[in-house]
Biopython code that builds the backbone (N, CA, C, O; Angstrom):
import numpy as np
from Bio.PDB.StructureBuilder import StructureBuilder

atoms = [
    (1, "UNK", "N", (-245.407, 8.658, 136.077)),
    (1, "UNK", "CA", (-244.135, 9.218, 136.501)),
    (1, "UNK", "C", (-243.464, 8.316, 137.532)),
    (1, "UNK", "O", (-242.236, 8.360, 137.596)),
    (2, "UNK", "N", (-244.241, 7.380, 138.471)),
    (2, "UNK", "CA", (-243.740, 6.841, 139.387)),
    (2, "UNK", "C", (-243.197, 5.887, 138.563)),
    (2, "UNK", "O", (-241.981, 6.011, 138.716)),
    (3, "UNK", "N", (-243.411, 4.983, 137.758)),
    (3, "UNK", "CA", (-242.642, 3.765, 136.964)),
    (3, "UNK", "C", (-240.990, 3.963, 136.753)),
    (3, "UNK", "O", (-239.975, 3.386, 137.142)),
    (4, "UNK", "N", (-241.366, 5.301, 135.772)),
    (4, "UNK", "CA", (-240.099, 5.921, 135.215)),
    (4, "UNK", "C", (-239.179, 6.371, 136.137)),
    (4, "UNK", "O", (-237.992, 6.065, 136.030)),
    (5, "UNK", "N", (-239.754, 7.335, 137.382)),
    (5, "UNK", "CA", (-238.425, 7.114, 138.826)),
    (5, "UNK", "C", (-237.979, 5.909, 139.145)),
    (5, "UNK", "O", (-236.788, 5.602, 139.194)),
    (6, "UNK", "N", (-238.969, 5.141, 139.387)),
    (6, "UNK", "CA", (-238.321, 3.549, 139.661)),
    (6, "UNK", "C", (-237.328, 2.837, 138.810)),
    (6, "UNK", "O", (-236.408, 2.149, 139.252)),
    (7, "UNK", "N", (-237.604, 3.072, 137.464)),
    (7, "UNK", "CA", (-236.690, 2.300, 136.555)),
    (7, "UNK", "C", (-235.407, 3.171, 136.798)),
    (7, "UNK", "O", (-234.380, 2.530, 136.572)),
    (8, "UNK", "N", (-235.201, 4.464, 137.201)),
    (8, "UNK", "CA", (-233.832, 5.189, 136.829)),
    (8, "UNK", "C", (-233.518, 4.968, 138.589)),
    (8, "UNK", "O", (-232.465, 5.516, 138.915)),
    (9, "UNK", "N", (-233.934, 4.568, 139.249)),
    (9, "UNK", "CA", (-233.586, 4.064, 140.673)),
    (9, "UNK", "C", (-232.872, 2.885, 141.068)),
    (9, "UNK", "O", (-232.237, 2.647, 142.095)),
    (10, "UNK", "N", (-233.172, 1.981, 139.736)),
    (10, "UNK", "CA", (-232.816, 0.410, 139.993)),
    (10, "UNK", "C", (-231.563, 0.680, 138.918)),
    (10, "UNK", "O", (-230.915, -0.360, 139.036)),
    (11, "UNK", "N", (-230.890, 1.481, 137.966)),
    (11, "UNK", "CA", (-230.097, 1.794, 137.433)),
    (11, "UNK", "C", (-228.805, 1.804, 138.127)),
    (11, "UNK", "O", (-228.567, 2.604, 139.032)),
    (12, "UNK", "N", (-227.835, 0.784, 137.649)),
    (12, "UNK", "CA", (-226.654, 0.969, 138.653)),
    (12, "UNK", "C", (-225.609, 2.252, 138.608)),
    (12, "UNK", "O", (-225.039, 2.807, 139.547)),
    (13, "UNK", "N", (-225.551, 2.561, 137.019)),
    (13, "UNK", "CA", (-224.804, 4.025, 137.081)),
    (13, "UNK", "C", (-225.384, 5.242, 137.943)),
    (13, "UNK", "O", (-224.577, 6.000, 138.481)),
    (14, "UNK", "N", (-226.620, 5.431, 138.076)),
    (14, "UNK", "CA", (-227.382, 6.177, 139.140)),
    (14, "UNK", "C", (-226.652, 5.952, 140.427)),
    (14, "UNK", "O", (-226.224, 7.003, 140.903)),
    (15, "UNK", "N", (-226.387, 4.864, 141.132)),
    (15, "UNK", "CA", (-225.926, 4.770, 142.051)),
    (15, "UNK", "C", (-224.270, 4.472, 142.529)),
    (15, "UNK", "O", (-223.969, 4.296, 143.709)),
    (16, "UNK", "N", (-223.425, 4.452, 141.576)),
    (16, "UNK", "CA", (-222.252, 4.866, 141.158)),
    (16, "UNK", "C", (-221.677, 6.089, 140.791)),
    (16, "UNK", "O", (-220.484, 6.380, 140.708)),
    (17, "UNK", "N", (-222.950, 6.959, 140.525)),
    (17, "UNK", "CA", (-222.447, 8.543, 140.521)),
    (17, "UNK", "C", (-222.644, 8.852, 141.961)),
    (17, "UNK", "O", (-221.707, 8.963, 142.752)),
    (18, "UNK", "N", (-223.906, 8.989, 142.273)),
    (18, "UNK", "CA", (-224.011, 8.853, 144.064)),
    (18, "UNK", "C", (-222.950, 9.080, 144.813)),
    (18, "UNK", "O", (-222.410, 10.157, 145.067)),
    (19, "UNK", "N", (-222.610, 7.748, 145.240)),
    (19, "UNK", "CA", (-221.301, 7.095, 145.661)),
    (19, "UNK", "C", (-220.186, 8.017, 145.247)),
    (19, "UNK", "O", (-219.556, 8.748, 146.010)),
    (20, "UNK", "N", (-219.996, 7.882, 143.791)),
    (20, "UNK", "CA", (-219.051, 9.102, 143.832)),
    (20, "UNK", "C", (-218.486, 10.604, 144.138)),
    (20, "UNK", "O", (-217.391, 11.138, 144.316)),
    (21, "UNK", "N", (-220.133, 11.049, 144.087)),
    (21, "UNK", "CA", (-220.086, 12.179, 144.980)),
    (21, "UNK", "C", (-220.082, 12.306, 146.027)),
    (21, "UNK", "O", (-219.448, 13.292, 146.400)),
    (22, "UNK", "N", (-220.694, 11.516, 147.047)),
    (22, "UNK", "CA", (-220.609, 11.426, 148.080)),
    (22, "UNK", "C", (-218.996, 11.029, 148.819)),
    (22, "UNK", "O", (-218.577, 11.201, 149.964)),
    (23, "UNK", "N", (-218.348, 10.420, 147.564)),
    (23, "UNK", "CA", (-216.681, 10.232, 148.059)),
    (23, "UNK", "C", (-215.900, 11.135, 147.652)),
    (23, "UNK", "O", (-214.696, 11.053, 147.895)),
    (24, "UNK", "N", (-216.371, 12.070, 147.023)),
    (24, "UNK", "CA", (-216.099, 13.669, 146.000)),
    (24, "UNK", "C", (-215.908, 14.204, 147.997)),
    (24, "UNK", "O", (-214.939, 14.156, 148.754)),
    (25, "UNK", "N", (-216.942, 14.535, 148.139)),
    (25, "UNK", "CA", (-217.546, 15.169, 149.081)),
    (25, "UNK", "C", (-216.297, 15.159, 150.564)),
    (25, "UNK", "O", (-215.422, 15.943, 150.933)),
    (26, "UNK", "N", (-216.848, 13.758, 151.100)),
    (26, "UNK", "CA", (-216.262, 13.258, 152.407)),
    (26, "UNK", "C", (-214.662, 13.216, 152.455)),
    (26, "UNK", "O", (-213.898, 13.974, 153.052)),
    (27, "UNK", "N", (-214.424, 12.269, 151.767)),
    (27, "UNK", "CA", (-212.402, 11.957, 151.681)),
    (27, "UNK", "C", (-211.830, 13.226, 151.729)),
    (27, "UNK", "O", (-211.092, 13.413, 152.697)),
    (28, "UNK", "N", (-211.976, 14.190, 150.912)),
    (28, "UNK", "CA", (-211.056, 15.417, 151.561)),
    (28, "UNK", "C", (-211.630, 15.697, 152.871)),
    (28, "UNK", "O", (-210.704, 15.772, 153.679)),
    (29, "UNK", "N", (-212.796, 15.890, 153.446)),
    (29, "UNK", "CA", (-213.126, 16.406, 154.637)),
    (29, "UNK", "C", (-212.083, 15.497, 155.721)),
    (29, "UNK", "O", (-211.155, 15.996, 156.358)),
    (30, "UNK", "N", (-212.488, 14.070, 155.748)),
    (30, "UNK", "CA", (-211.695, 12.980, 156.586)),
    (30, "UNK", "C", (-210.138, 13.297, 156.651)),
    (30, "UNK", "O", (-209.379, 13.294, 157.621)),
    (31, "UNK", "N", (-209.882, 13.595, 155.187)),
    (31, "UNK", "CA", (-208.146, 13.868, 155.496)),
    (31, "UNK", "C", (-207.953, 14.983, 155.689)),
    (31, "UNK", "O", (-206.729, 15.113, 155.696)),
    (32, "UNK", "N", (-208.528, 16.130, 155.898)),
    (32, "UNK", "CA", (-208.531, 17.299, 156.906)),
    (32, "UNK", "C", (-208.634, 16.857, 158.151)),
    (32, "UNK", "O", (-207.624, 17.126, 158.800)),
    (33, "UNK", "N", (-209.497, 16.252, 158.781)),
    (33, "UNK", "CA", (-209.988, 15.926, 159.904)),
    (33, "UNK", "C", (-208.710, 15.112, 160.317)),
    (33, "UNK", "O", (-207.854, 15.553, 161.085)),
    (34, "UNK", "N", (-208.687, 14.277, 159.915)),
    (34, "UNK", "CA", (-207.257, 13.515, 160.330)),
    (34, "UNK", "C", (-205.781, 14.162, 160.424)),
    (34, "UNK", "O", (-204.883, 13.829, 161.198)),
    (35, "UNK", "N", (-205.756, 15.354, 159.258)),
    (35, "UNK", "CA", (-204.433, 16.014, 159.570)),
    (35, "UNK", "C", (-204.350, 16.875, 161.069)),
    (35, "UNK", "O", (-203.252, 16.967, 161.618)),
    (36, "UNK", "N", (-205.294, 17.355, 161.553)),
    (36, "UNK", "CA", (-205.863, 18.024, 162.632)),
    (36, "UNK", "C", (-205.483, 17.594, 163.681)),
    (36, "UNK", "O", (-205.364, 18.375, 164.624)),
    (37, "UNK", "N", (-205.153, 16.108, 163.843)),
    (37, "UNK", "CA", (-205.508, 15.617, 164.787)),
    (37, "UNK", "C", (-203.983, 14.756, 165.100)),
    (37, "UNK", "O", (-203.735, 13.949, 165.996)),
    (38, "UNK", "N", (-203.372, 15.115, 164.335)),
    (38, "UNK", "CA", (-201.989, 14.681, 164.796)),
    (38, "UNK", "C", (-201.227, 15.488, 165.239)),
    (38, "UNK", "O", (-201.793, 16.488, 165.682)),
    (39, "UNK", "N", (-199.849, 15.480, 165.332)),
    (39, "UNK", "CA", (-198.970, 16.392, 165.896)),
    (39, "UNK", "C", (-198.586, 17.443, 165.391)),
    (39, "UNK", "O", (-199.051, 17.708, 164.283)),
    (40, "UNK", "N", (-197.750, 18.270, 165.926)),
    (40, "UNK", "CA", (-197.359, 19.433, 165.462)),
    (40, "UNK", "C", (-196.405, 19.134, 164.251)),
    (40, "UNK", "O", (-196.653, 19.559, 163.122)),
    (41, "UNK", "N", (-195.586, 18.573, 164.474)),
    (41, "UNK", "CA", (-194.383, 17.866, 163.431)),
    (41, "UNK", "C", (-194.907, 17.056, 162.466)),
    (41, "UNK", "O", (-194.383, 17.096, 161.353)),
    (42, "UNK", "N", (-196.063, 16.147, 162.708)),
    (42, "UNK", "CA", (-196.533, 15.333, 161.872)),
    (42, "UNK", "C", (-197.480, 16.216, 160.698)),
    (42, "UNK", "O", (-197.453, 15.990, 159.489)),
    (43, "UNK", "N", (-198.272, 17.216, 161.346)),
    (43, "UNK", "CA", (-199.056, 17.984, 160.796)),
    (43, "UNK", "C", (-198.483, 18.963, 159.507)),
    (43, "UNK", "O", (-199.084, 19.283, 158.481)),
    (44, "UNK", "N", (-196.986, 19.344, 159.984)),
    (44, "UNK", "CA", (-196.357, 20.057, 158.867)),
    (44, "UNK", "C", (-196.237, 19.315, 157.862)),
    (44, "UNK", "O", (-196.780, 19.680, 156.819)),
    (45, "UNK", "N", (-195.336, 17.806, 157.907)),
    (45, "UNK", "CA", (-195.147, 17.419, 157.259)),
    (45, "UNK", "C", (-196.059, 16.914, 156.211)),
    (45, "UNK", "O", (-195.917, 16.930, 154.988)),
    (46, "UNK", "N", (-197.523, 16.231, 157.316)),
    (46, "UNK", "CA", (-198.394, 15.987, 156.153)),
    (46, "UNK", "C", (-198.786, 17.130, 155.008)),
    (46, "UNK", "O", (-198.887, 16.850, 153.814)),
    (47, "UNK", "N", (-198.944, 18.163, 155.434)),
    (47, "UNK", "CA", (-199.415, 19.635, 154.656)),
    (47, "UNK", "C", (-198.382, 20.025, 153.965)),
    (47, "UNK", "O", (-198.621, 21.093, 153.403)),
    (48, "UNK", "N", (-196.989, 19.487, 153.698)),
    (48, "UNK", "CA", (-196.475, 20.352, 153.031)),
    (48, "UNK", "C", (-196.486, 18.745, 151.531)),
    (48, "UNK", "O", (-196.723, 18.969, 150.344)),
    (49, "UNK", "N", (-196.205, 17.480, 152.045)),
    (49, "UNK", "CA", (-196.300, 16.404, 151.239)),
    (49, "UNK", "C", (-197.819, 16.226, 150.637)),
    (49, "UNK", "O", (-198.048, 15.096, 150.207)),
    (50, "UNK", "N", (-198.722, 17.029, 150.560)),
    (50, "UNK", "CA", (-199.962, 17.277, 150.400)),
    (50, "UNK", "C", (-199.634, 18.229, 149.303)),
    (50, "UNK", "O", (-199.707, 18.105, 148.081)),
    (51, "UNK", "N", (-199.280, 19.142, 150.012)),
    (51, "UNK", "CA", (-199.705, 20.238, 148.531)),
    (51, "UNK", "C", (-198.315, 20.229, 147.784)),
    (51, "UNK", "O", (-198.320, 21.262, 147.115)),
    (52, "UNK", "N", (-196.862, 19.410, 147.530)),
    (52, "UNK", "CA", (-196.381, 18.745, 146.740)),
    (52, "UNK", "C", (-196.845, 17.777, 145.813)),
    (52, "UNK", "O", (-196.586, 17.975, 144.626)),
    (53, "UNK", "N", (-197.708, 16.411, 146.255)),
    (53, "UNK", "CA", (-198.251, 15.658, 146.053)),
    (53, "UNK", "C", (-199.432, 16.184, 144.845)),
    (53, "UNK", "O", (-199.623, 15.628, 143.764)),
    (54, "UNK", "N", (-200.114, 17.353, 145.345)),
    (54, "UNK", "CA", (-201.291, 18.266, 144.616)),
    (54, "UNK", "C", (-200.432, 18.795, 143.246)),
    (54, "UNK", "O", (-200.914, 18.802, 142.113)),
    (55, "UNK", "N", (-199.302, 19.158, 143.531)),
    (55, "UNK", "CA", (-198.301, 20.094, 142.467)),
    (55, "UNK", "C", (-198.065, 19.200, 141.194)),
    (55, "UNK", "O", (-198.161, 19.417, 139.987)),
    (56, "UNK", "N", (-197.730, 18.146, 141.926)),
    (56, "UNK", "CA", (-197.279, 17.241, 140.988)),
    (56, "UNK", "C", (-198.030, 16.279, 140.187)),
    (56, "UNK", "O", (-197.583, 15.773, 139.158)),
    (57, "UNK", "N", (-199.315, 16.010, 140.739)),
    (57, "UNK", "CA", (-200.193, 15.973, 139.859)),
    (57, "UNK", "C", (-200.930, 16.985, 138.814)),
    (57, "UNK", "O", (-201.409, 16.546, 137.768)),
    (58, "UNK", "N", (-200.990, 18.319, 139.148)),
    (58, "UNK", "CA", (-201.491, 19.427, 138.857)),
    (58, "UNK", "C", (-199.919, 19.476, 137.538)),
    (58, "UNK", "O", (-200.116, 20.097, 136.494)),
    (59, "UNK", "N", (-199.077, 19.069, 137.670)),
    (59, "UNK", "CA", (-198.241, 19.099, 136.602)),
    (59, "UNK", "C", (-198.248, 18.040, 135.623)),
    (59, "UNK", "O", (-197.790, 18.254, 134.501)),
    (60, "UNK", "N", (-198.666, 17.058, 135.903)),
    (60, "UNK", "CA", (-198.429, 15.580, 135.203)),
    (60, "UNK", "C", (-199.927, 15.968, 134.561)),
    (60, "UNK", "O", (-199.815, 15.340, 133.509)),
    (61, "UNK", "N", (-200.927, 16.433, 134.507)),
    (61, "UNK", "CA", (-202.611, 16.849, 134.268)),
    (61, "UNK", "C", (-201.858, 17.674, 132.810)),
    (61, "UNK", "O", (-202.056, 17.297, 131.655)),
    (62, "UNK", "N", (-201.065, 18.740, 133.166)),
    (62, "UNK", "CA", (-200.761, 19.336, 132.255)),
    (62, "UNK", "C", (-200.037, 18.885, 131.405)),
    (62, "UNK", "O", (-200.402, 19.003, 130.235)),
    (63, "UNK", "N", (-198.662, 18.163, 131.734)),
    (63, "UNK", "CA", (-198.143, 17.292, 130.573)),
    (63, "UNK", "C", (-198.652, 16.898, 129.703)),
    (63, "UNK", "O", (-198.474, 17.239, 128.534)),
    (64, "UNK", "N", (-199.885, 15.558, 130.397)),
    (64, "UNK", "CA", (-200.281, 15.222, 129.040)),
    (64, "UNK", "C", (-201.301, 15.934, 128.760)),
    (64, "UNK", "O", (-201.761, 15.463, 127.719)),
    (65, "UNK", "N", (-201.971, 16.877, 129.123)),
    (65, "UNK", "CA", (-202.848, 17.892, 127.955)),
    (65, "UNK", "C", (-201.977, 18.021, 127.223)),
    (65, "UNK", "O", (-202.232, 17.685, 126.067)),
    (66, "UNK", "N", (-200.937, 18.412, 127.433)),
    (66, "UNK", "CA", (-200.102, 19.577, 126.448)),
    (66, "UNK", "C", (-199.614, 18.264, 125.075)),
    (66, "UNK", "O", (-199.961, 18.434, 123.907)),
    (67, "UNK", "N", (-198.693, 16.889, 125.582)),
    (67, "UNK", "CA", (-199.000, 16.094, 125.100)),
    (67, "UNK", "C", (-199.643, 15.792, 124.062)),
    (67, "UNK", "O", (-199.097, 15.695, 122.963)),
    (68, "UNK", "N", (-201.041, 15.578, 124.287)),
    (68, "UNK", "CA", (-202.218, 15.485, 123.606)),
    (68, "UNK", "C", (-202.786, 16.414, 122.654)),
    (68, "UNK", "O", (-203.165, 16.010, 121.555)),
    (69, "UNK", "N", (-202.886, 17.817, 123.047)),
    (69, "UNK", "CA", (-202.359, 18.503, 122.099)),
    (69, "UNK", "C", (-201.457, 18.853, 120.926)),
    (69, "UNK", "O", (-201.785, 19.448, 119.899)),
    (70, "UNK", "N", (-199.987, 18.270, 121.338)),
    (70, "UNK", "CA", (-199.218, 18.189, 119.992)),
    (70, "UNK", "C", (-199.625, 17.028, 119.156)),
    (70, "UNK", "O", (-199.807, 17.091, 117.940)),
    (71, "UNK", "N", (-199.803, 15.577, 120.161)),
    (71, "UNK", "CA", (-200.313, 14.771, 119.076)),
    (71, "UNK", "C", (-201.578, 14.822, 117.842)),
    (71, "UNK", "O", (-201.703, 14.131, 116.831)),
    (72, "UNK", "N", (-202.426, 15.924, 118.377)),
    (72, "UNK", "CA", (-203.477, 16.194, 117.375)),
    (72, "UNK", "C", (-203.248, 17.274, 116.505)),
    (72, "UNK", "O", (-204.018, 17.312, 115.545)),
    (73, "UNK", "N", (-202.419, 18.145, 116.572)),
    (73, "UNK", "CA", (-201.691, 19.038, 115.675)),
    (73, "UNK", "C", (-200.832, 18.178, 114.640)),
    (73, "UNK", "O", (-200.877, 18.412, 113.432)),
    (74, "UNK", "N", (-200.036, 17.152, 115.204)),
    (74, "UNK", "CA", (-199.264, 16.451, 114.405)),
    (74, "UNK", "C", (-200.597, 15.912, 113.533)),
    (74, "UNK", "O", (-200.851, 16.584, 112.534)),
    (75, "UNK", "N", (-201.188, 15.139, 113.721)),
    (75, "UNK", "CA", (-202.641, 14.509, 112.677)),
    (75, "UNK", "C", (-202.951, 14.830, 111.840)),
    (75, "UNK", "O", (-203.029, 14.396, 110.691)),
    (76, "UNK", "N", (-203.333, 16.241, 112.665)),
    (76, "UNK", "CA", (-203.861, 16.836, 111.068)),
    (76, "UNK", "C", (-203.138, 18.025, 110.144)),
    (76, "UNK", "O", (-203.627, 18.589, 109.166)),
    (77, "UNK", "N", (-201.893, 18.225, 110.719)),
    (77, "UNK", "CA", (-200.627, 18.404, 109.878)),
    (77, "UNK", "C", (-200.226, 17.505, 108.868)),
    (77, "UNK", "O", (-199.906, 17.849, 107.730)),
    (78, "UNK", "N", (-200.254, 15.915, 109.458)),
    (78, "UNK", "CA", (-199.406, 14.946, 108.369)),
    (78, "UNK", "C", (-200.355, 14.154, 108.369)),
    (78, "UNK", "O", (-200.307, 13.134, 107.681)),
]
sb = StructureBuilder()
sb.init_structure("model")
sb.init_model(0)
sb.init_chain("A")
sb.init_seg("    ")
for serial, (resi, resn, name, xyz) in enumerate(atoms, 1):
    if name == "N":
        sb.init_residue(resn, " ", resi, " ")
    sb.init_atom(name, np.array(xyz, "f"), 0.0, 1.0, " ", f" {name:<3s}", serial, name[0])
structure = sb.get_structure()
């Protein structure tokens, strides 16, 4: 069993998911932490260009699902 941990240890995607979670994890915490810590005026603004910023991706996500969806209806229609 010890070989086989080792070989999936020296695996670089192993340690690229890692990493990714661990940046899953932290980066929102940091940009909380950082909005906190500015001003009153600065603080609105970041929070409201934040959850715009969130909207508008959260819309463009859906586009192209929706998108993507007609294109595979079209397929196997024609």
């Amino acid at each position: 069993m010890g070989k086989k941990l080792a070989t999936v240890l020296k695996e670089k995607w192993l340690w690229y998911i890692i990493l990714a979670l661990i940046l899953i994890v932290v980066v929102p915490l940091m940009v909380i932490w950082l909005i906190t810590y500015l001003p009153p005026e600065l603080k609105l603004v970041t929070t409201v260009l934040l959850i715009i910023g969130w909207g508008v991706a959260a819309g463009y996500k859906d586009w192209i699902v929706h998108k993507r969806k007609e294109e595979k209806q079209k397929r196997e229609l024609g």
